[in-house]
N, C-alpha and C positions, 0 to 999 in steps of 0.2 A: 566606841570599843565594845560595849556593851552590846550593840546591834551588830555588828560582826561575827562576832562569840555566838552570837541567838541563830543566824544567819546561817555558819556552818556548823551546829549542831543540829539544826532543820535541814540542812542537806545529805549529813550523814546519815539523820533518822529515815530521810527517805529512800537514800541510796540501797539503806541496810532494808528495807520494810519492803522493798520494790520487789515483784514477781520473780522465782527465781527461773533462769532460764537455762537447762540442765540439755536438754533435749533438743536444742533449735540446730535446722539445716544451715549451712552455710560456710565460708571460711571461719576458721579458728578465729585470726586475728580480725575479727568483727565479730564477735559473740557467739557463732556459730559453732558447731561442729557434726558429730555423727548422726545422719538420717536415720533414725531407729525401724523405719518402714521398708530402707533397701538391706540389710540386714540377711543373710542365705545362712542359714543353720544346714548343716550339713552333717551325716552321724562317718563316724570315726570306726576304723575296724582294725579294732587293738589286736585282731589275731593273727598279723600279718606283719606286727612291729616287732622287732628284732632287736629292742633296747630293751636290758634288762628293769621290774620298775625299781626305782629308788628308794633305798633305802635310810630310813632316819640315821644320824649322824649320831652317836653319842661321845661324851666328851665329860671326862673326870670335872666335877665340879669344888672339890677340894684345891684352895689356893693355900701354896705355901710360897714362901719366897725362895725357898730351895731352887726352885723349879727352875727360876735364873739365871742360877751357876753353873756355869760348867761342871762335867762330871770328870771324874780322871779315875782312870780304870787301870788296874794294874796287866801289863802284858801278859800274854796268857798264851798258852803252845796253840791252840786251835788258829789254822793259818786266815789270814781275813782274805778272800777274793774280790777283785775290782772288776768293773767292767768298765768300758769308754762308750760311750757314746758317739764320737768322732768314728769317721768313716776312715779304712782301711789306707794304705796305701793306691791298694789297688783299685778304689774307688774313688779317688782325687780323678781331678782332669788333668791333661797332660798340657805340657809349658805354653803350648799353641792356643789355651784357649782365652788367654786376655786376646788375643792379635783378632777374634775378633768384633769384639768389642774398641776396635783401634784404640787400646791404649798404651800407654808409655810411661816407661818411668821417669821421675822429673830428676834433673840432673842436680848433684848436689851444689850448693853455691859457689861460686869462688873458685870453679873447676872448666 
Protein backbone atom coordinates (compact mmCIF):
# COMPACT_ATOMS: atom_id res chain seq x y z
CA UNK A 1 0.00 0.00 0.00
CA UNK A 2 2.71 2.06 0.98
CA UNK A 3 4.70 1.49 -2.31
CA UNK A 4 1.71 2.53 -4.33
CA UNK A 5 0.94 5.67 -2.48
CA UNK A 6 5.11 6.36 -3.00
CA UNK A 7 4.47 5.28 -6.57
CA UNK A 8 1.84 7.83 -7.68
CA UNK A 9 3.03 10.56 -5.75
CA UNK A 10 6.35 10.15 -7.96
CA UNK A 11 4.34 10.20 -10.89
CA UNK A 12 2.54 13.15 -10.11
CA UNK A 13 5.71 14.91 -9.02
CA UNK A 14 6.97 14.22 -12.35
CA UNK A 15 3.94 14.70 -14.46
CA UNK A 16 3.77 18.35 -12.56
CA UNK A 17 7.77 19.10 -12.74
CA UNK A 18 7.96 17.95 -16.65
CA UNK A 19 8.67 20.67 -19.31
CA UNK A 20 5.80 22.81 -19.92
CA UNK A 21 4.77 22.63 -23.53
CA UNK A 22 2.78 25.95 -24.44
CA UNK A 23 4.14 26.45 -27.91
CA UNK A 24 4.44 22.89 -29.65
CA UNK A 25 3.07 22.48 -33.63
CA UNK A 26 0.71 19.97 -34.06
CA UNK A 27 -2.97 18.71 -33.45
CA UNK A 28 -4.58 19.87 -30.32
CA UNK A 29 -5.53 16.61 -29.22
CA UNK A 30 -1.93 15.35 -29.05
CA UNK A 31 -0.34 18.13 -27.22
CA UNK A 32 0.05 20.40 -30.00
CA UNK A 33 -1.33 23.44 -31.10
CA UNK A 34 -0.38 26.93 -32.60
CA UNK A 35 2.88 27.42 -34.74
CA UNK A 36 4.00 30.64 -33.36
CA UNK A 37 6.42 30.93 -36.49
CA UNK A 38 3.37 30.81 -39.23
CA UNK A 39 1.72 33.51 -37.26
CA UNK A 40 0.95 36.98 -40.21
CA UNK A 41 0.43 40.16 -38.09
CA UNK A 42 -1.19 42.31 -40.37
CA UNK A 43 -1.85 46.18 -39.24
CA UNK A 44 -5.73 47.17 -39.17
CA UNK A 45 -7.03 50.57 -40.53
CA UNK A 46 -9.43 51.64 -38.02
CA UNK A 47 -10.22 54.71 -40.47
CA UNK A 48 -12.38 52.88 -42.54
CA UNK A 49 -14.47 51.19 -39.71
CA UNK A 50 -17.76 52.34 -39.52
CA UNK A 51 -18.67 50.73 -35.82
CA UNK A 52 -18.89 53.17 -33.40
CA UNK A 53 -15.94 52.33 -30.43
CA UNK A 54 -17.69 51.06 -27.33
CA UNK A 55 -18.41 52.35 -24.80
CA UNK A 56 -18.13 51.32 -20.88
CA UNK A 57 -21.40 50.12 -19.53
CA UNK A 58 -22.22 51.53 -16.23
CA UNK A 59 -24.56 50.16 -14.01
CA UNK A 60 -26.01 51.53 -10.46
CA UNK A 61 -24.18 49.65 -7.85
CA UNK A 62 -26.72 50.20 -4.99
CA UNK A 63 -28.75 46.90 -4.19
CA UNK A 64 -31.90 47.23 -2.59
CA UNK A 65 -34.35 44.54 -2.65
CA UNK A 66 -36.95 47.16 -3.87
CA UNK A 67 -35.59 46.76 -7.05
CA UNK A 68 -37.57 43.25 -7.39
CA UNK A 69 -40.89 44.48 -7.01
CA UNK A 70 -42.91 45.49 -9.23
CA UNK A 71 -43.81 49.10 -9.48
CA UNK A 72 -47.52 50.15 -9.87
CA UNK A 73 -47.92 53.54 -11.23
CA UNK A 74 -50.87 55.47 -10.85
CA UNK A 75 -52.67 56.32 -14.61
CA UNK A 76 -51.83 59.39 -15.81
CA UNK A 77 -53.44 61.56 -18.88
CA UNK A 78 -50.11 61.51 -21.00
CA UNK A 79 -51.26 58.78 -23.78
CA UNK A 80 -48.52 55.76 -23.82
CA UNK A 81 -47.72 54.72 -27.68
CA UNK A 82 -47.08 51.26 -28.79
CA UNK A 83 -45.32 50.12 -31.62
CA UNK A 84 -45.51 46.27 -33.21
CA UNK A 85 -42.81 44.91 -34.39
CA UNK A 86 -44.99 42.25 -36.63
CA UNK A 87 -45.10 42.98 -40.14
CA UNK A 88 -48.11 44.71 -41.75
CA UNK A 89 -50.74 43.21 -43.28
CA UNK A 90 -49.62 44.00 -46.36
CA UNK A 91 -46.35 42.43 -45.73
CA UNK A 92 -47.68 38.82 -44.89
CA UNK A 93 -47.41 36.34 -47.90
CA UNK A 94 -50.50 35.61 -49.60
CA UNK A 95 -52.49 31.95 -49.01
CA UNK A 96 -50.43 30.37 -51.92
CA UNK A 97 -47.32 30.45 -50.30
CA UNK A 98 -47.30 27.19 -48.03
CA UNK A 99 -48.33 25.19 -51.70
CA UNK A 100 -45.06 25.68 -52.08
CA UNK A 101 -43.45 24.26 -49.77
CA UNK A 102 -46.15 21.23 -50.61
CA UNK A 103 -47.72 21.39 -47.50
CA UNK A 104 -50.99 20.41 -46.00
CA UNK A 105 -53.02 20.61 -43.22
CA UNK A 106 -53.37 17.41 -41.33
CA UNK A 107 -56.91 16.56 -41.00
CA UNK A 108 -58.42 16.42 -37.75
CA UNK A 109 -58.98 12.80 -36.20
CA UNK A 110 -62.16 11.16 -36.19
CA UNK A 111 -63.20 13.02 -39.47
Amino acid sequence: MRRSVLLVALTVLLAAGSSARAQVAGPIFFGGGVDPTKLVFVPINTQASVVPIAEPQTRSTGFSLLNFMPRFLLPSSKPVIGQSTYPSESQLPGADYLKAFRYHAVRPVGN
